[in-house]
MMTF fields as JSON, N, C-alpha, C and O atoms, coordinates in Angstrom:
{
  "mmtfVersion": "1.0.0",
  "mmtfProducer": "UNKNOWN",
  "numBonds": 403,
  "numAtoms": 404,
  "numGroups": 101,
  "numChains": 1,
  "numModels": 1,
  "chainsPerModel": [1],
  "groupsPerChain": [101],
  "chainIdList": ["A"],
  "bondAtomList": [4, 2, 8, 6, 12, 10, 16, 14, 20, 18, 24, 22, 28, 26, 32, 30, 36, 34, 40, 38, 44, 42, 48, 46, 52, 50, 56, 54, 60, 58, 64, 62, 68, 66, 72, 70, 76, 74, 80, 78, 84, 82, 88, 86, 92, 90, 96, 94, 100, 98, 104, 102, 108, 106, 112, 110, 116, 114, 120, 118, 124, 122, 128, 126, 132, 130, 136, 134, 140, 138, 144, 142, 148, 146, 152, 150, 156, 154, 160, 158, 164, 162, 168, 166, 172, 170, 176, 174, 180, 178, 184, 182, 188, 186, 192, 190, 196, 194, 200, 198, 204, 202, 208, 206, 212, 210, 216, 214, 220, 218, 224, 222, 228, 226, 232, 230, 236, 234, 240, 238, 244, 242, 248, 246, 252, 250, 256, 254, 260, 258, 264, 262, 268, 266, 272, 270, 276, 274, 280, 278, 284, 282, 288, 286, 292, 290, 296, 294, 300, 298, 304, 302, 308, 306, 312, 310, 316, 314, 320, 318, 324, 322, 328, 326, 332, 330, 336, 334, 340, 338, 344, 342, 348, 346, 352, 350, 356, 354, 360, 358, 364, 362, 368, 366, 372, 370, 376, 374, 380, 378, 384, 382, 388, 386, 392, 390, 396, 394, 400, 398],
  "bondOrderList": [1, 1, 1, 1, 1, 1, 1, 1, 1, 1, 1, 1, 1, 1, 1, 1, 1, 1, 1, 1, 1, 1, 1, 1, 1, 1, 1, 1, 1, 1, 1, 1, 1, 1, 1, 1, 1, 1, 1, 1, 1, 1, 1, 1, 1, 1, 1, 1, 1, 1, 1, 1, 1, 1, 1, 1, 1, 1, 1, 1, 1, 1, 1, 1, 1, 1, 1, 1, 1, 1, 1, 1, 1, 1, 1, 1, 1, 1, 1, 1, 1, 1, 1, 1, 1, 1, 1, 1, 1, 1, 1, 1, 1, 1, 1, 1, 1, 1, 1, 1],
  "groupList": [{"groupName": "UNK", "atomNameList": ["N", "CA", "C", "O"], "elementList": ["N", "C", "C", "O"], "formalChargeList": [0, 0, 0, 0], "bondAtomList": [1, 0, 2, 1, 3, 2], "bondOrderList": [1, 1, 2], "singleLetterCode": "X", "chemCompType": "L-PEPTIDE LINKING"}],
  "groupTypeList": [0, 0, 0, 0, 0, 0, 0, 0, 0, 0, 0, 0, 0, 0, 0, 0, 0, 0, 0, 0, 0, 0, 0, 0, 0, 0, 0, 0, 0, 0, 0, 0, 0, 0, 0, 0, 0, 0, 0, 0, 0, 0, 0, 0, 0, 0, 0, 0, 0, 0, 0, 0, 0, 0, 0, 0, 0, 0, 0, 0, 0, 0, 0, 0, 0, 0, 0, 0, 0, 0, 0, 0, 0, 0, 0, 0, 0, 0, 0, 0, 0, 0, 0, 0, 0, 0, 0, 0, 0, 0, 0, 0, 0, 0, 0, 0, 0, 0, 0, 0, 0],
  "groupIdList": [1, 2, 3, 4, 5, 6, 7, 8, 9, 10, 11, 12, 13, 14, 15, 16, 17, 18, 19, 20, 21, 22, 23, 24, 25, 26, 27, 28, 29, 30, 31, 32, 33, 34, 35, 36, 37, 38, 39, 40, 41, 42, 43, 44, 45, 46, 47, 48, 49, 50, 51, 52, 53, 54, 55, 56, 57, 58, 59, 60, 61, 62, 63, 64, 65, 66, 67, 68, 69, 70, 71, 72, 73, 74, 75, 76, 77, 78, 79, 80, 81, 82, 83, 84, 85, 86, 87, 88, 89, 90, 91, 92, 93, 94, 95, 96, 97, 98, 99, 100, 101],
  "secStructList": [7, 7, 7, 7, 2, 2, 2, 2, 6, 6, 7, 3, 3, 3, 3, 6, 6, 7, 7, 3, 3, 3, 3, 3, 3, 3, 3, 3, 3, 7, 1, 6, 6, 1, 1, 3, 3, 3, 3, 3, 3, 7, 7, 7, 2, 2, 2, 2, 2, 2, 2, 7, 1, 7, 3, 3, 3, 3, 1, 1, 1, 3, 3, 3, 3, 7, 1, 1, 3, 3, 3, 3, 7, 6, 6, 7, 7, 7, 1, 1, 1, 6, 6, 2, 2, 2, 2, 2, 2, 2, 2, 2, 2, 2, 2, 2, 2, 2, 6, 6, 7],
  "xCoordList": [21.263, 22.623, 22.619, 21.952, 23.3, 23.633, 24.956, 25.843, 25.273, 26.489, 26.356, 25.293, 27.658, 27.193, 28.134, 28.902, 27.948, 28.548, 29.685, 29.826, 31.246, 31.746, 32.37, 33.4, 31.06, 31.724, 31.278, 31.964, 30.101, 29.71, 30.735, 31.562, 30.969, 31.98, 33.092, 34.007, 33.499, 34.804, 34.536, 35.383, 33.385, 32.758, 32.811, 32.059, 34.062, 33.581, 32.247, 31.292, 32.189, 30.692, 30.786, 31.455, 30.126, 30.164, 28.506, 27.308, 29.0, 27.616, 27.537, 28.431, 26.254, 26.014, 26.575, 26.605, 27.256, 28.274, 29.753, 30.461, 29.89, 31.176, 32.363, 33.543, 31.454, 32.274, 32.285, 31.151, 33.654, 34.09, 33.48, 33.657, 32.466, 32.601, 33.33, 33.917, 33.344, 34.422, 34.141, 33.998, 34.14, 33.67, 32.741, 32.504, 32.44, 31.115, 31.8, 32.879, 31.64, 31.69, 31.15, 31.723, 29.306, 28.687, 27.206, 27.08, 26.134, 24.668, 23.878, 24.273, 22.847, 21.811, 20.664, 20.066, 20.357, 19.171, 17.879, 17.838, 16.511, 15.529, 15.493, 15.711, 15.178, 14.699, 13.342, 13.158, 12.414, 11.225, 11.141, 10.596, 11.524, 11.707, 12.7, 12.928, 13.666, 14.71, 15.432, 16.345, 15.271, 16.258, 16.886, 16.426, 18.086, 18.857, 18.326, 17.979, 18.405, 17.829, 18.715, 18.309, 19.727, 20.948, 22.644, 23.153, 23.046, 24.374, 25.323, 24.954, 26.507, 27.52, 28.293, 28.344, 29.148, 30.193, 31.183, 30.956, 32.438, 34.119, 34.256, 34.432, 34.173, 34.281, 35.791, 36.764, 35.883, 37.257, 37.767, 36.948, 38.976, 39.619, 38.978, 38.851, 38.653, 37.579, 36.497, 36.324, 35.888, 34.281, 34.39, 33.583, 35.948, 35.685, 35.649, 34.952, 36.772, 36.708, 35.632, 35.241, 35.215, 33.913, 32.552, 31.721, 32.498, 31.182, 31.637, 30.817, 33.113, 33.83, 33.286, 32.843, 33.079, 32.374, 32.152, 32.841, 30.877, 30.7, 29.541, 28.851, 29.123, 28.457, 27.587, 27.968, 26.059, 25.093, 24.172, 23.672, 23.657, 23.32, 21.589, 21.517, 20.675, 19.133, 19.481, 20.417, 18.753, 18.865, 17.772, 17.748, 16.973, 16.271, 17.571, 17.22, 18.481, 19.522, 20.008, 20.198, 20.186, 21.015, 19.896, 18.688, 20.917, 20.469, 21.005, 20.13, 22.448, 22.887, 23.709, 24.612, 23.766, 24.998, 25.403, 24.643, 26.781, 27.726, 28.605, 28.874, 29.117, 30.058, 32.19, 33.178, 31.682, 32.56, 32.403, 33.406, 31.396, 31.167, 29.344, 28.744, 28.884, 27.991, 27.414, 28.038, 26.343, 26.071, 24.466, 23.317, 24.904, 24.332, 23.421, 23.916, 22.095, 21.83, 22.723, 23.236, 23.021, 23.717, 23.176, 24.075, 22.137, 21.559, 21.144, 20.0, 21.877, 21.663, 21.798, 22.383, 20.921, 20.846, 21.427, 22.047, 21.443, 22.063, 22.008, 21.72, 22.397, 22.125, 22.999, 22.589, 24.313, 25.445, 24.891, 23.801, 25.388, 25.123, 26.077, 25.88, 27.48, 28.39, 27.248, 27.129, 26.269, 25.667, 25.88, 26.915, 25.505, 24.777, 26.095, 26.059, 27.221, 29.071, 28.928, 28.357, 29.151, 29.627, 28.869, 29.385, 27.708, 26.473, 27.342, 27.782, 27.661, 28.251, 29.726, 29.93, 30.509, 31.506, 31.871, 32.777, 31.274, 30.56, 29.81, 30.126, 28.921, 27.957, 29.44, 29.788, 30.02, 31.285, 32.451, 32.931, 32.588, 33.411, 32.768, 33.334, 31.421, 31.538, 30.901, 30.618, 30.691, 30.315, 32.225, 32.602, 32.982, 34.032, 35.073, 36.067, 34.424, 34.576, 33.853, 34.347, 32.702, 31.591, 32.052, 32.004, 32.759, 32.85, 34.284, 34.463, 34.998, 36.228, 36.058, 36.695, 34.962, 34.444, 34.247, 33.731],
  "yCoordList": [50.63, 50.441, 50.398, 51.218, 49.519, 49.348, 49.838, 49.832, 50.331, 50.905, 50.349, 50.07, 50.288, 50.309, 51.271, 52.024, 51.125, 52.325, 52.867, 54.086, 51.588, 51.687, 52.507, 53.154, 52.093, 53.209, 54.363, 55.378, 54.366, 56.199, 56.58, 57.185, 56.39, 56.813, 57.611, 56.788, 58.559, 59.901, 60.044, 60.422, 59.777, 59.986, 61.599, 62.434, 61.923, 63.342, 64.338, 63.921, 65.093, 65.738, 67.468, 68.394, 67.466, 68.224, 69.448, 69.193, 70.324, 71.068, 70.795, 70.092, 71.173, 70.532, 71.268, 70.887, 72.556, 72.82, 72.942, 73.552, 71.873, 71.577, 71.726, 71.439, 72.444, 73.153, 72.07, 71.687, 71.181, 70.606, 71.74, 72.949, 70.473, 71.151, 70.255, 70.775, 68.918, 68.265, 66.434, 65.937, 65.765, 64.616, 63.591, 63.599, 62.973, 62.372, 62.164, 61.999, 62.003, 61.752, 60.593, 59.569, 61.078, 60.101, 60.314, 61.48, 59.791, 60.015, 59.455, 58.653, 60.005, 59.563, 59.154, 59.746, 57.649, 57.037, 57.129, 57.232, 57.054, 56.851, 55.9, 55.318, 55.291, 53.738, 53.078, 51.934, 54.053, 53.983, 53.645, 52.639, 54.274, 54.528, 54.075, 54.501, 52.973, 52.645, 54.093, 53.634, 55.017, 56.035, 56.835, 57.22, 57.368, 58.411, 59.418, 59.654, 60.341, 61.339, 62.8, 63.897, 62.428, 63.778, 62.955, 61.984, 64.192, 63.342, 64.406, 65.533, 63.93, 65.03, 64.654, 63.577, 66.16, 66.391, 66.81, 67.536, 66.475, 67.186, 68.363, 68.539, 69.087, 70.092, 70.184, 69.674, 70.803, 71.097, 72.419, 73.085, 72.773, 73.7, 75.243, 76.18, 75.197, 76.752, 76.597, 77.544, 75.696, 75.55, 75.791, 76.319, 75.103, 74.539, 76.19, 76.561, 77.126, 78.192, 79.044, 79.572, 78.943, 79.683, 79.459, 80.341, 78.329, 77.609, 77.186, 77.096, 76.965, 76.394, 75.286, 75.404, 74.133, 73.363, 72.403, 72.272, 71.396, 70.387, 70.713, 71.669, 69.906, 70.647, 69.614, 68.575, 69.741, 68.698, 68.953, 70.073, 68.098, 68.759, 67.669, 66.595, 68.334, 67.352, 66.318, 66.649, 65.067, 64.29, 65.026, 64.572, 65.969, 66.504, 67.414, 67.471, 67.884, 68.836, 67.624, 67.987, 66.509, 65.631, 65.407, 65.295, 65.427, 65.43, 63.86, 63.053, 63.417, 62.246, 61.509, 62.189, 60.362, 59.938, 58.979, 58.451, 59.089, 57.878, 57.28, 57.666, 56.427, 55.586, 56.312, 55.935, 57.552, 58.97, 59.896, 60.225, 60.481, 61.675, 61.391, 60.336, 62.328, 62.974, 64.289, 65.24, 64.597, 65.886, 66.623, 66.343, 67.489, 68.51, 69.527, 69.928, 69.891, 71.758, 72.533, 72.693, 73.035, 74.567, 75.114, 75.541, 75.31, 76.193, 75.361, 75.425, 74.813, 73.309, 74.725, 75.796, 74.141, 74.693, 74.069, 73.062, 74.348, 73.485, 74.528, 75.725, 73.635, 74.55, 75.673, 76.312, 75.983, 77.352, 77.774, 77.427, 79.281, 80.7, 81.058, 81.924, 80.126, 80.641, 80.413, 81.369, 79.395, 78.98, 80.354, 80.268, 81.439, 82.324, 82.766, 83.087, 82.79, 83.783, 82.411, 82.764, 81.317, 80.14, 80.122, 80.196, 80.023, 80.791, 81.999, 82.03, 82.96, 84.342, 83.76, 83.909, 82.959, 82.644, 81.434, 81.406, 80.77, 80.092, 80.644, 80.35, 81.359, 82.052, 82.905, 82.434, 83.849, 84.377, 84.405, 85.076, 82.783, 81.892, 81.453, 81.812, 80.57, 80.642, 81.179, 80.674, 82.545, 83.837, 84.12, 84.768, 83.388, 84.303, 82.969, 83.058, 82.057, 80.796, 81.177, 81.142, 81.546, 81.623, 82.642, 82.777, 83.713, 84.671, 84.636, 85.251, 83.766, 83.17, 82.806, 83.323, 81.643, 81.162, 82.236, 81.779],
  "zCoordList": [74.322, 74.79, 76.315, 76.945, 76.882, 78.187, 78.611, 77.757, 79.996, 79.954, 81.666, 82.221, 82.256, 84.065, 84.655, 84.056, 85.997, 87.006, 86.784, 86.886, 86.25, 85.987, 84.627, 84.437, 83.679, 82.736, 83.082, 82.957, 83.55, 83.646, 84.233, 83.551, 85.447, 86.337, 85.947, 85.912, 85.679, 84.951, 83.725, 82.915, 83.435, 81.918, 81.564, 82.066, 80.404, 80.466, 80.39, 79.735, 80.764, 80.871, 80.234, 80.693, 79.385, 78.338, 78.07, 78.196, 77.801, 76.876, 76.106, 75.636, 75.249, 73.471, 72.807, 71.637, 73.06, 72.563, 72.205, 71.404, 73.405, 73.753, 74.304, 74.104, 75.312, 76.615, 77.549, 77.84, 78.364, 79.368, 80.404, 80.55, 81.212, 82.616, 83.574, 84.522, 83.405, 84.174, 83.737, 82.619, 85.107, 85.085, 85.999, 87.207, 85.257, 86.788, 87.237, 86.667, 88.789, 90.001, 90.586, 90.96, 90.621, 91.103, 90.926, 90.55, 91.012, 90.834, 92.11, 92.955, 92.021, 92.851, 92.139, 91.241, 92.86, 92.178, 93.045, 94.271, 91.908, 92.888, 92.8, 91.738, 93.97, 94.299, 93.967, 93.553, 94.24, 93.966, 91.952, 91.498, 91.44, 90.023, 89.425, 88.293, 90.084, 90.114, 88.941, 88.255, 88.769, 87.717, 88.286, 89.361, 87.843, 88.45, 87.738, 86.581, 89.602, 89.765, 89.39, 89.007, 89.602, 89.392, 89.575, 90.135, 88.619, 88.581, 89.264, 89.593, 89.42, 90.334, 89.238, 88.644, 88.978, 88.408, 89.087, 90.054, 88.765, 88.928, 88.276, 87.071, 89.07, 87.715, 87.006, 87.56, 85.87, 85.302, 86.041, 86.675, 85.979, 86.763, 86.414, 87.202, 85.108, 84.524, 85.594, 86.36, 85.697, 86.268, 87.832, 88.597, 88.126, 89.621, 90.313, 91.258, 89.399, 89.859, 90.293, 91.334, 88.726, 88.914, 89.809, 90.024, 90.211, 90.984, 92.671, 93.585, 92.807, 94.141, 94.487, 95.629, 94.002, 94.771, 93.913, 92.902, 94.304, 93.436, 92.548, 92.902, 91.16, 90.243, 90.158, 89.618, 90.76, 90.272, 89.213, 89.318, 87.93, 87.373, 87.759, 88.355, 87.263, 87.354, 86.079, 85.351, 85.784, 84.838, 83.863, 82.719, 84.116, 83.174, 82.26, 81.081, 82.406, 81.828, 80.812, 79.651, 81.05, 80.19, 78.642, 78.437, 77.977, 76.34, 75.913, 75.599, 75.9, 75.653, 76.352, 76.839, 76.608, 77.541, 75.864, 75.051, 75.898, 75.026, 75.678, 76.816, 75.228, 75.963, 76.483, 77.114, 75.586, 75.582, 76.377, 77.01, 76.579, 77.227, 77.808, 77.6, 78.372, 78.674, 78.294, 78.763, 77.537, 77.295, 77.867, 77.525, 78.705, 79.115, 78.097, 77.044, 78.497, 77.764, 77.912, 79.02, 77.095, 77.459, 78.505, 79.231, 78.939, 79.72, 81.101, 81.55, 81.534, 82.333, 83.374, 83.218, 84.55, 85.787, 86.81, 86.467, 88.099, 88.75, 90.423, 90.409, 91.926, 92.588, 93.14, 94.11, 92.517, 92.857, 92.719, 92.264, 93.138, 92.592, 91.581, 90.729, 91.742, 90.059, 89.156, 88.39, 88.946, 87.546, 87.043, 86.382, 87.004, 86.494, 85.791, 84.603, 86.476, 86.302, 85.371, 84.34, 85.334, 84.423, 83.068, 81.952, 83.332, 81.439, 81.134, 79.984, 81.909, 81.368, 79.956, 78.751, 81.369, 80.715, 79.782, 78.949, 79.992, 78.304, 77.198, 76.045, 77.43, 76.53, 75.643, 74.56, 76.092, 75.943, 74.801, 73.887, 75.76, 75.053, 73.484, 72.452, 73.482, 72.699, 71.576, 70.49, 72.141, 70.794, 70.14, 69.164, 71.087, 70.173, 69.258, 68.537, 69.635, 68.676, 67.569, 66.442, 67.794, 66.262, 65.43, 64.207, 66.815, 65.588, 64.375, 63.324, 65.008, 64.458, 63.221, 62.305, 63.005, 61.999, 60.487, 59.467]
}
């Protein structure tokens, strides 16, 4: 499947579990390798709090891109120091979805 700038572009961006962290933004390509190297996210208003700033994630973190969303590891790293408060408050979240079930 082929997709271009345009669609990636506000593509929601998601965990594999299905936590919104926001939306692309924008990426950086290597040139050399013509591949993108990392993508920037918007964060959603939960995330933006928690992290202040902008959210890059490595293209190694990405699991799937669709023509819908983007999906992330759960455990996607990235360079804040929220990462660590944002795993807390996802991890959290969704132990108390599961436990709903």
């Amino acid at each position: 499947m082929k997709i271009n700038n345009k669609q990636l572009k506000n593509l929601s961006v998601q965990t594999e579990s299905g936590q919104e962290l926001g939306t692309l933004e924008s990426f950086n390509i290597d040139v050399e390798s013509q591949s993108i190297l990392e993508y920037h996210i918007k964060p959603s208003s939960l995330v933006e709090k928690l992290i202040q700033g902008a959210l890059t994630i490595p293209r190694g973190q990405i699991i799937d891109i669709t023509q819908q969303k983007i999906i992330v590891k759960d455990t996607f790293s990235g360079e804040k120091e929220g990462f660590q408060k944002l795993h807390q408050v996802l991890e959290k979240k969704k132990s108390v979805v599961l436990n709903k079930k």
